[in-house]
N, CA, C and O atoms as CSV, one atom per row, in Angstrom:
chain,resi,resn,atom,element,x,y,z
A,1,UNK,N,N,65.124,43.338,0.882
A,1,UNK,CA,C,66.252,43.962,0.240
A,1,UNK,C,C,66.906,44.909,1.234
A,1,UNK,O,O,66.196,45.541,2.017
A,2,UNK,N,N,68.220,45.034,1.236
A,2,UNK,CA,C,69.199,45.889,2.391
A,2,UNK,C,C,68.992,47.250,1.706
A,2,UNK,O,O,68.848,47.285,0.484
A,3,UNK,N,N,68.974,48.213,2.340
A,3,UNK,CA,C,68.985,49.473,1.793
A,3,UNK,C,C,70.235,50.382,1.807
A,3,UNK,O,O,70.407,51.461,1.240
A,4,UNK,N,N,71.266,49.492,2.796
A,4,UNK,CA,C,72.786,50.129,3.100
A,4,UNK,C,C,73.047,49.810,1.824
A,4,UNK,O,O,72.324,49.050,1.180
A,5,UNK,N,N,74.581,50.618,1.150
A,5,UNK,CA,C,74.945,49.928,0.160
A,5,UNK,C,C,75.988,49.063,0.608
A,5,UNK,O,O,76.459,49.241,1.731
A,6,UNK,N,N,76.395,48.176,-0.108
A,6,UNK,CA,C,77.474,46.596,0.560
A,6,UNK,C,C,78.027,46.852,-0.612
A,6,UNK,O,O,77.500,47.188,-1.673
A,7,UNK,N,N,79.785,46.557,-0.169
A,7,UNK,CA,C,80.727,46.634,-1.346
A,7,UNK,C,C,80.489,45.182,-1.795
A,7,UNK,O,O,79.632,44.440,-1.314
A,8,UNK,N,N,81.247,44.908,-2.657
A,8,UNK,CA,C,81.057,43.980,-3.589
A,8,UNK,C,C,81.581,42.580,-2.912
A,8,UNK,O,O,81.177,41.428,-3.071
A,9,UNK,N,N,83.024,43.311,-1.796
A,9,UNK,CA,C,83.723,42.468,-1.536
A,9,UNK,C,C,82.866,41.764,-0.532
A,9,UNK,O,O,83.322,42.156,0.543
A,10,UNK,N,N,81.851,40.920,-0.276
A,10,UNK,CA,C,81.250,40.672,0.523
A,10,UNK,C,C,81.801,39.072,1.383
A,10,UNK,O,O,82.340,38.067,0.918
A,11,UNK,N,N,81.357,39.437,2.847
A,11,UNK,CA,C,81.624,37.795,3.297
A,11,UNK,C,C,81.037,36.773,3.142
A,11,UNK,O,O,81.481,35.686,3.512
A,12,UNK,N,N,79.412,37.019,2.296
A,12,UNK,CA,C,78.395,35.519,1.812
A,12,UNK,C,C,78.214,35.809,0.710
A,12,UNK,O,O,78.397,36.928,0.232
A,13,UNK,N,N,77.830,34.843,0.143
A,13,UNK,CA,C,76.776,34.776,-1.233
A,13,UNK,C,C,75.804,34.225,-1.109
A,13,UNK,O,O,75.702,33.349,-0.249
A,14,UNK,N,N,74.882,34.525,-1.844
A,14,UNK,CA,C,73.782,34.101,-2.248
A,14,UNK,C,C,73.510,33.411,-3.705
A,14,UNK,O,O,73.199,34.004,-4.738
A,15,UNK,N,N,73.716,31.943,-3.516
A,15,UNK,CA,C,74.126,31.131,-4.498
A,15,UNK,C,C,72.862,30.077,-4.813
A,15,UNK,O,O,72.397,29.268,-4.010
A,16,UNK,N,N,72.357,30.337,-6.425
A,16,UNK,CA,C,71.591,29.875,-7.219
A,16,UNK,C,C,71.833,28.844,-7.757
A,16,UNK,O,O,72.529,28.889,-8.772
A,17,UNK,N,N,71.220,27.235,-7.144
A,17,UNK,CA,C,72.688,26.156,-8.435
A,17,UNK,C,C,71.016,25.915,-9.265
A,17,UNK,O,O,69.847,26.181,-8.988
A,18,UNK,N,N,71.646,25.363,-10.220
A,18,UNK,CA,C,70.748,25.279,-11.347
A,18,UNK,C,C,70.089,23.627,-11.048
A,18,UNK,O,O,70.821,22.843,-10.443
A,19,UNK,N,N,68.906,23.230,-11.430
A,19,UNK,CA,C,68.364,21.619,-11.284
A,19,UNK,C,C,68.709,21.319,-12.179
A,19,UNK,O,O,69.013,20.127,-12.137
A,20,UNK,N,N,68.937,21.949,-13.512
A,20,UNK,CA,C,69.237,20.650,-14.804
A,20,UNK,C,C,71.071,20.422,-15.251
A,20,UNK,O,O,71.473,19.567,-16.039
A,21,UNK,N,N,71.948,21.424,-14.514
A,21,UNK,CA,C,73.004,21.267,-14.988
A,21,UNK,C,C,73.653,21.185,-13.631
A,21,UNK,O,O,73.409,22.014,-12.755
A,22,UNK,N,N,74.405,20.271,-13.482
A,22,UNK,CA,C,74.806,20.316,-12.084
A,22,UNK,C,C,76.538,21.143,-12.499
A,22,UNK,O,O,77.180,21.233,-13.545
A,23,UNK,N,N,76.784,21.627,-11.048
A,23,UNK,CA,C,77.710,22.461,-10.964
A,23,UNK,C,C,77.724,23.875,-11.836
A,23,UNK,O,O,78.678,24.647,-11.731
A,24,UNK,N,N,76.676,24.136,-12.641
A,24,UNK,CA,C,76.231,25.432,-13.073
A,24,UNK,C,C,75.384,26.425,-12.211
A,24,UNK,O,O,74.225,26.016,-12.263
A,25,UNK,N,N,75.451,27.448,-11.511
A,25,UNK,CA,C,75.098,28.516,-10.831
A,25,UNK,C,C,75.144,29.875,-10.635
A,25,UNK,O,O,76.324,30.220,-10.699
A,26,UNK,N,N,74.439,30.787,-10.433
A,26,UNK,CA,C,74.443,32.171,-10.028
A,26,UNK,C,C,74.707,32.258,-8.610
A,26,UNK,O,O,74.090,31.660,-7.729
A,27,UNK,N,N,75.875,33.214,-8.435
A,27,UNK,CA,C,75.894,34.076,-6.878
A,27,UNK,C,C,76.269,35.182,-7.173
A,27,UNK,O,O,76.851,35.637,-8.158
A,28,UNK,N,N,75.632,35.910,-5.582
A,28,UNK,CA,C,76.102,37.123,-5.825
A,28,UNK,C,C,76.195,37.907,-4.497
A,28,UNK,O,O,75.254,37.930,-3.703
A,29,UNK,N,N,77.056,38.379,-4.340
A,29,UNK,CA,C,77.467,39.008,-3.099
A,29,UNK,C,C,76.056,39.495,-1.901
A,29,UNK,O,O,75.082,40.104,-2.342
A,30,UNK,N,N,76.123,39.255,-0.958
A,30,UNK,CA,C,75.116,39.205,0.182
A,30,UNK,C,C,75.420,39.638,1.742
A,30,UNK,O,O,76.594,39.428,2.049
A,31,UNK,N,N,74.963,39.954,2.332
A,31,UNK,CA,C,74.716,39.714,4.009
A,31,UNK,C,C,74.378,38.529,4.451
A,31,UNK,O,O,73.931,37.620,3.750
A,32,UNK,N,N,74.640,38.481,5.985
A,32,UNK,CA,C,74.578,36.959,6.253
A,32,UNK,C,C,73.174,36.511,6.223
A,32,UNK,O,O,72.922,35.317,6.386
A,33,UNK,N,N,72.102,37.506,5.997
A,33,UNK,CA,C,70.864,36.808,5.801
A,33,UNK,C,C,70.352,36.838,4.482
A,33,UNK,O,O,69.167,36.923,4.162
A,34,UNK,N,N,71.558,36.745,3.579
A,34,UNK,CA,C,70.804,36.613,2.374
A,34,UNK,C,C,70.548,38.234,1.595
A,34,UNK,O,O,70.536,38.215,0.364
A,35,UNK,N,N,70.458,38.854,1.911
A,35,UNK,CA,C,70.227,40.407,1.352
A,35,UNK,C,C,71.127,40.938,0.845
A,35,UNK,O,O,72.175,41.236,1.417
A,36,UNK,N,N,70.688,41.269,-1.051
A,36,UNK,CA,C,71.374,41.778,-1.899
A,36,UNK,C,C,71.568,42.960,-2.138
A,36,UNK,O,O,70.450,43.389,-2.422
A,37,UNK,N,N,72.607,44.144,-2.238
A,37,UNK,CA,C,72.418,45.178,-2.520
A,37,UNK,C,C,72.318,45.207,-4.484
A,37,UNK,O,O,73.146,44.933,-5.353
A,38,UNK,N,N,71.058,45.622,-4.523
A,38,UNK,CA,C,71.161,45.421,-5.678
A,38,UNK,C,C,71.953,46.766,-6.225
A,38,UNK,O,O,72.911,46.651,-6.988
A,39,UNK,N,N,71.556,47.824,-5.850
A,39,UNK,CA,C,72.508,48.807,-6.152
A,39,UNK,C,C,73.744,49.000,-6.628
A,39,UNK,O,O,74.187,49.770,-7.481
A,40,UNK,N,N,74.420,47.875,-5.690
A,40,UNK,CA,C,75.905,47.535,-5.898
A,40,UNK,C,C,76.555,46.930,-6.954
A,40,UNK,O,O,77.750,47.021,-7.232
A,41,UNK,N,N,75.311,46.029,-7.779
A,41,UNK,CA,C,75.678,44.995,-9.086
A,41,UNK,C,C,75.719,45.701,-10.266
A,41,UNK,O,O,75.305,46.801,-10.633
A,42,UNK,N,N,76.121,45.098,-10.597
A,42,UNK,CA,C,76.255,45.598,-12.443
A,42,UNK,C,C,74.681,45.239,-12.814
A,42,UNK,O,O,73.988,44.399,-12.240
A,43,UNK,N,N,74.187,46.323,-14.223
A,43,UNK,CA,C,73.497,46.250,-14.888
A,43,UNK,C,C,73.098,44.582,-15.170
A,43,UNK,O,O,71.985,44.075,-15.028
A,44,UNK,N,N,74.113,44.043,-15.525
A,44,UNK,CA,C,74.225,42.355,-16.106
A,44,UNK,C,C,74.031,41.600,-14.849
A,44,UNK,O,O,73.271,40.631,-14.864
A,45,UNK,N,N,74.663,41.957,-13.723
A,45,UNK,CA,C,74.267,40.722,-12.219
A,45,UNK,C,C,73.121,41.145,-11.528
A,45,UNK,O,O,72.732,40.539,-10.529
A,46,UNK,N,N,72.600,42.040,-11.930
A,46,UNK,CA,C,71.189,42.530,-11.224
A,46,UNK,C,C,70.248,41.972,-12.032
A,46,UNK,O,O,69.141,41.668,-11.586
A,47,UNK,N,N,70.721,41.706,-13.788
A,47,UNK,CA,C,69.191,41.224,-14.447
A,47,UNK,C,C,69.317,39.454,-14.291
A,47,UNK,O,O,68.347,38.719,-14.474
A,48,UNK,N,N,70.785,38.922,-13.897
A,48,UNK,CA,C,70.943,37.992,-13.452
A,48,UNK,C,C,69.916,37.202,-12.641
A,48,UNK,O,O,69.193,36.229,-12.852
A,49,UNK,N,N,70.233,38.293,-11.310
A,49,UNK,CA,C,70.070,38.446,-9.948
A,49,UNK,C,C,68.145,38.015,-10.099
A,49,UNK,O,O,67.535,36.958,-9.942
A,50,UNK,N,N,67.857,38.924,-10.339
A,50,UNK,CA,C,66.394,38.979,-10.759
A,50,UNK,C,C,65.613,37.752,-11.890
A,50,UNK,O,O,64.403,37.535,-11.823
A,51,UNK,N,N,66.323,37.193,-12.674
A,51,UNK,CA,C,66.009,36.104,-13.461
A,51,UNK,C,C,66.102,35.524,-12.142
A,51,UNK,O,O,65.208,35.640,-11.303
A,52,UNK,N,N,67.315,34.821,-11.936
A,52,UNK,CA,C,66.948,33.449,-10.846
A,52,UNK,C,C,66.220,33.768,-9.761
A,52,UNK,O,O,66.148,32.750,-9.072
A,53,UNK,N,N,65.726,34.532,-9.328
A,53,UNK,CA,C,64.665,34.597,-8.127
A,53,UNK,C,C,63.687,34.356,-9.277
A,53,UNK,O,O,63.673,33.158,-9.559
A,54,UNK,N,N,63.081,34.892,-9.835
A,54,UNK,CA,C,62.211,35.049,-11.022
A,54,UNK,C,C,61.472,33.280,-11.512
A,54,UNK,O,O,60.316,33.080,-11.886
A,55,UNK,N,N,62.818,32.006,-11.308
A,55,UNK,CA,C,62.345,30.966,-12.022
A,55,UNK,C,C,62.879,30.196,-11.215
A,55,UNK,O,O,63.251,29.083,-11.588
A,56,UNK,N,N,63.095,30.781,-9.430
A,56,UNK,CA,C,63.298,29.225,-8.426
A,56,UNK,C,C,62.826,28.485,-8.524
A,56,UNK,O,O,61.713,29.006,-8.595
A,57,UNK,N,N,62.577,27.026,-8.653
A,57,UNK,CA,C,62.034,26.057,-8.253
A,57,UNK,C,C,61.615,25.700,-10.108
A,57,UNK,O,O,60.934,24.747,-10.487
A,58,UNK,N,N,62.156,26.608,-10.875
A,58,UNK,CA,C,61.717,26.238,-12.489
A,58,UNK,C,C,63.186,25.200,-13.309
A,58,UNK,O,O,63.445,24.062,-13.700
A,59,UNK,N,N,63.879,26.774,-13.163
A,59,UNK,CA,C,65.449,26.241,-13.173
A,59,UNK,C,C,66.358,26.489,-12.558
A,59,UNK,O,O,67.470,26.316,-13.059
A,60,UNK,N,N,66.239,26.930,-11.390
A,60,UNK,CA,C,67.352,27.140,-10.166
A,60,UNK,C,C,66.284,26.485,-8.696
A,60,UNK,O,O,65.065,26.588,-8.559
A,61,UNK,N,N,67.256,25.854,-7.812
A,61,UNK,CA,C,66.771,25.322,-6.642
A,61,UNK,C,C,66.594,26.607,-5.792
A,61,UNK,O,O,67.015,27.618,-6.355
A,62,UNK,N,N,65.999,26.808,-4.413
A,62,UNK,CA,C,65.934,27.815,-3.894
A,62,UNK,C,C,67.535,27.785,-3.273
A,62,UNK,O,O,68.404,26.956,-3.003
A,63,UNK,N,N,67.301,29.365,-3.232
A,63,UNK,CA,C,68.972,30.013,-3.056
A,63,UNK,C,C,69.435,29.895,-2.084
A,63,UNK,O,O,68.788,30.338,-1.136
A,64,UNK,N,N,70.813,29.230,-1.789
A,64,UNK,CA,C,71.542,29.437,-0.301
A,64,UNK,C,C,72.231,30.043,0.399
A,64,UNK,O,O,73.139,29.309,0.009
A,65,UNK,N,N,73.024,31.103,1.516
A,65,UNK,CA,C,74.099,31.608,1.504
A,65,UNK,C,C,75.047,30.693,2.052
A,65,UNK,O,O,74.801,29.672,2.694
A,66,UNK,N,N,76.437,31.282,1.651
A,66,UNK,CA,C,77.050,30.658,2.019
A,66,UNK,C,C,78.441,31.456,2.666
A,66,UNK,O,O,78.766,32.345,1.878
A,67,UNK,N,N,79.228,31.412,3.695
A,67,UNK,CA,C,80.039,32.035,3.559
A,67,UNK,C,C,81.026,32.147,2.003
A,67,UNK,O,O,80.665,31.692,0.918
A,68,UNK,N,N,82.036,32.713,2.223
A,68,UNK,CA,C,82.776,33.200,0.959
A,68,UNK,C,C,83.514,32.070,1.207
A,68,UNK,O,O,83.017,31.408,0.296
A,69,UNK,N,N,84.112,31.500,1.590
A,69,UNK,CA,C,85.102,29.867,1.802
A,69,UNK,C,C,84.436,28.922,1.393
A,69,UNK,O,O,85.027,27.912,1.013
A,70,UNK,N,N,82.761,29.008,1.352
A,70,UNK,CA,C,82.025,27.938,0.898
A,70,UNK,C,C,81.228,27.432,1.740
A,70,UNK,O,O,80.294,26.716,1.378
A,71,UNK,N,N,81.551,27.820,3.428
A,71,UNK,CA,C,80.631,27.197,4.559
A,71,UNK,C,C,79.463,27.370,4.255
A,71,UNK,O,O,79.210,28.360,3.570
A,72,UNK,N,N,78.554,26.622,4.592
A,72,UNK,CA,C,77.093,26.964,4.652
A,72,UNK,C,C,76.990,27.491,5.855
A,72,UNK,O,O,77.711,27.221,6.816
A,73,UNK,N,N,75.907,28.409,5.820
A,73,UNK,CA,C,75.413,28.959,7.158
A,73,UNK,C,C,73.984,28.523,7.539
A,73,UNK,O,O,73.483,28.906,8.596
């Protein structure tokens, strides 16, 4: 976890797609290695945030970043 705080407006995400619904997913603003300020999220994208790490590989694939355009990195 980053300990700086990161505005929201971030240049990656860290994007959760789901295995049973395709094109359904969680992201959420990141550094390029993946590191969330959780600080920075809302009450609601932090318990988000924390569910899908919580049930990778249950109902979300493991998480990717990606730039903000969509590149993978």
């Amino acid at each position: 976890m980053n300990s700086r705080p990161m505005p929201l407006s971030a240049d990656y995400e860290l994007r959760f797609e789901s295995l049973f619904n395709a094109g359904r997913a969680l992201a959420f603003p990141c550094d390029a290695h993946g590191g969330v300020a959780l600080d920075a999220l809302s009450d609601r994208a932090r318990q988000n945030y924390l569910f899908a790490r919580a049930v990778v590989g249950r109902e979300y694939a493991v998480p990717v970043v990606l730039r903000c355009g969509g590149a993978r990195d």
